[in-house]
C-alpha positions as CSV (number, residue, x, y, z in Angstrom):
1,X,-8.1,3.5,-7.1
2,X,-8.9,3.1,-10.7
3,X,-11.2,0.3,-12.6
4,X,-8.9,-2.2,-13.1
5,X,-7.3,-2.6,-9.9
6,X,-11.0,-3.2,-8.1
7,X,-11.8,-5.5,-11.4
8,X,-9.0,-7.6,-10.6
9,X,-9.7,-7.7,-7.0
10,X,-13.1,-8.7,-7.6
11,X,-11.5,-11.5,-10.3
12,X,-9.5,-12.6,-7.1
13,X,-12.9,-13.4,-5.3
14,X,-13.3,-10.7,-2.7
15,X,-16.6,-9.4,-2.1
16,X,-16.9,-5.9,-3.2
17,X,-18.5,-4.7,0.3
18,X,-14.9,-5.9,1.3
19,X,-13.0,-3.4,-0.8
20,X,-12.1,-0.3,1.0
21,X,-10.7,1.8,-2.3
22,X,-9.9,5.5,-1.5
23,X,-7.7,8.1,-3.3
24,X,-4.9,10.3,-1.2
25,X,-3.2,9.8,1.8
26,X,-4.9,9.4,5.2
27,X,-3.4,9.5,8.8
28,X,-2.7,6.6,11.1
29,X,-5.7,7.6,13.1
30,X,-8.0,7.5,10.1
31,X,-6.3,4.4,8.9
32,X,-7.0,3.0,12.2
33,X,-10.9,4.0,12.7
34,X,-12.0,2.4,9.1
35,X,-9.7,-1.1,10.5
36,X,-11.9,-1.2,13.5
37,X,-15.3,-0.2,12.0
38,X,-14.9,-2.5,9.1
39,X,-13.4,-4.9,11.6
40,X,-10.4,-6.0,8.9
41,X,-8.5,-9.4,9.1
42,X,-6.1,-8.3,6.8
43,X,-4.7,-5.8,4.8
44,X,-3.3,-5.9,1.2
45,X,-1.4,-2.8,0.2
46,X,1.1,-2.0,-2.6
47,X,4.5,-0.2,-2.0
48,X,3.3,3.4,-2.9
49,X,5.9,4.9,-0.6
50,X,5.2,8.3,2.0
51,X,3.3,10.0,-0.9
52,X,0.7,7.1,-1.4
53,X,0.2,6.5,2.3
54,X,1.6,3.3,2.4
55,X,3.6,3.8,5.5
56,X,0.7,5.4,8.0
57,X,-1.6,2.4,6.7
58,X,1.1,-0.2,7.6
59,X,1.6,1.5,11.1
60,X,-2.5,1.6,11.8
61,X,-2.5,-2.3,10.9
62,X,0.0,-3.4,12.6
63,X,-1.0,-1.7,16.1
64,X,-4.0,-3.2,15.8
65,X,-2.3,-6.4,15.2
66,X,-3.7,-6.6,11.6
67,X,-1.8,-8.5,9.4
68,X,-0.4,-6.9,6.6
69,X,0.3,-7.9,2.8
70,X,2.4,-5.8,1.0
71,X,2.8,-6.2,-2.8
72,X,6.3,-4.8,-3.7
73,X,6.9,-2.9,-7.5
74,X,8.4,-5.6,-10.1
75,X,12.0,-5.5,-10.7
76,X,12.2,-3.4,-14.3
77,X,15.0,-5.3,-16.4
78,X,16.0,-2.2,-18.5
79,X,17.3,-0.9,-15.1
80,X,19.6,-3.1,-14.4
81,X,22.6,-1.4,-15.5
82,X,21.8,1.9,-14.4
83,X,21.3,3.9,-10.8
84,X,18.4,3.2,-9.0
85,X,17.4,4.9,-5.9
86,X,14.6,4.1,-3.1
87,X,15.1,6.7,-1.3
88,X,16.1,10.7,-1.0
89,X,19.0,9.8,1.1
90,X,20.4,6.5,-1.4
91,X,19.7,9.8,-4.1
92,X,21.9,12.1,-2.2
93,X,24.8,9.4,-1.3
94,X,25.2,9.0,-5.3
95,X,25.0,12.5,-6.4
């Protein structure tokens, strides 16, 4: 997590004893314990993809019935024209 991402989620009105900001990826089962002792509501999450954890945090929420916000990466307009790939397979399919 870096400054300005907890800055602006303070800004947004959530308590800081509500932020849970850790670097790295964690298991589902990790995940899954700090949902439970925090006892979330709700998570917020951006699309980080396998490498920022994204998808074992998604899984832990959502067997636990935790509803999950998930804030996708803006459209870049530059792109537009060009290849763009979300994926190793869509990478492979083009190459």
């Amino acid at each position: 997590p870096n400054n300005f991402s907890i800055t602006k989620t303070l800004e947004c009105g959530v308590p800081a004893e509500n932020i849970i900001a850790m670097q790295g990826t964690y298991s589902k089962e990790l995940n899954m314990a700090l949902m439970k002792e925090y006892n979330v509501s709700a998570i917020i999450t951006k699309e980080s993809g396998e490498s920022g954890g994204a998808e074992t945090k998604i899984n832990a929420a959502l067997e636990l019935d935790i509803p999950v916000i998930l804030v996708m990466r803006p459209e870049i307009k530059e792109l537009e024209n060009h290849d763009v790939v979300r994926s190793i397979e869509e990478l492979e399919k083009i190459m």
